[in-house]
C-alpha positions as a printed Julia matrix, in Angstrom:
97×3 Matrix{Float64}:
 -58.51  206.95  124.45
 -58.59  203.03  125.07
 -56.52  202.31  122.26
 -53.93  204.84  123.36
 -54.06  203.41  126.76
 -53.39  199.98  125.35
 -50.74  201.16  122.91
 -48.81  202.7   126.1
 -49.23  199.81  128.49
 -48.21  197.43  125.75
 -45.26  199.49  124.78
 -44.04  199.77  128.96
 -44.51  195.74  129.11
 -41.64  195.06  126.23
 -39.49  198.24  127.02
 -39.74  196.57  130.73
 -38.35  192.96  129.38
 -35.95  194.38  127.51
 -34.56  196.1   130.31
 -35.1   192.84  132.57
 -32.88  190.96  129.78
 -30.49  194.33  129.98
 -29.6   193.21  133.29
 -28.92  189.76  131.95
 -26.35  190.77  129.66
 -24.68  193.3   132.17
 -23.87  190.62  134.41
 -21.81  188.34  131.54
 -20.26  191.47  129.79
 -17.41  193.7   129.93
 -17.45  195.17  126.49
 -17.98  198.34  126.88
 -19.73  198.99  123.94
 -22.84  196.51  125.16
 -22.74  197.78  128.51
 -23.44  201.19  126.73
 -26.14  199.33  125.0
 -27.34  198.03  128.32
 -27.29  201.98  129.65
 -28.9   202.62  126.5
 -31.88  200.45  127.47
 -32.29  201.38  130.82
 -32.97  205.1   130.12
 -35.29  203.99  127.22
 -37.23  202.5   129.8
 -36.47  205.65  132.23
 -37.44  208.34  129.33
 -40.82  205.72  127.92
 -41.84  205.96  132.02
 -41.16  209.94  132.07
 -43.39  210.2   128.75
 -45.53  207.87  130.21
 -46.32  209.67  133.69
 -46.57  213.15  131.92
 -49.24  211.98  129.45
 -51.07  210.4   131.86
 -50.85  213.74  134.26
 -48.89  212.12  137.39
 -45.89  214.5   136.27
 -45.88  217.87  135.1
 -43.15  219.06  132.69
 -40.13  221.34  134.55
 -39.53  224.62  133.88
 -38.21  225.9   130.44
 -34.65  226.53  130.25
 -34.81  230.16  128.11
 -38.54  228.85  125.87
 -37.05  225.45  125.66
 -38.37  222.27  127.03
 -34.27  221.38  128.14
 -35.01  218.4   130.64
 -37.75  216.9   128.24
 -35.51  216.69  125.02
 -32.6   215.05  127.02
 -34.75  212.62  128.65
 -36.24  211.9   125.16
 -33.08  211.84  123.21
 -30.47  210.46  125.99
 -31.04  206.85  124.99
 -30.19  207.79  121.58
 -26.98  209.6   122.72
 -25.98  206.11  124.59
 -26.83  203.97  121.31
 -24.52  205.96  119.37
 -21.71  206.04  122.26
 -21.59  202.18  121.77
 -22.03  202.04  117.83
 -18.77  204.74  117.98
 -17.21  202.38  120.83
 -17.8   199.21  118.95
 -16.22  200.52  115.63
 -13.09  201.79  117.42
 -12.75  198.0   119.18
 -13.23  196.32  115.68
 -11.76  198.95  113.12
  -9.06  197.27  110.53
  -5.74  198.49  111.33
């Protein structure tokens, strides 16, 4: 149990700087494929905080949506979703013509 509390704390303290630098590089960019990077970090940090408070009991899971756990898998997989918007985004800006 201690090791798992350590893993998770240590784990929140570098998904919180890298959204702290996130905020950084939103302020000097206009790409948009970074500031879908930047997106892309904050709801790490939003979905690692979700796991986070559900594991630890401060925040129950919402209803299933037809047996599946809807809310949970988008929060889990939405930072994904926003890390390939910006890979796509990026190789449409930079593709050879």
């Amino acid at each position: 149990m201690y090791d798992e509390i350590m893993i998770s704390i240590s784990t929140l303290c570098f998904v919180s700087v890298a959204a702290s630098l996130a905020i950084i590089v939103w302020t000097r960019t206009r790409s948009l494929a970074w500031l879908l990077i930047v997106v892309g970090v904050f709801t790490l940090f939003l979905s690692y905080t979700f796991i986070l408070l559900q594991r630890f009991g401060f925040l129950y899971s919402l209803p299933d949506v037809f047996g599946f756990p809807l809310l949970d898998v988008l929060v889990i997989n939405l930072p994904i979703i926003f890390f390939i918007l910006a890979f796509i985004v990026f190789l449409l800006q930079h593709r050879k013509k």
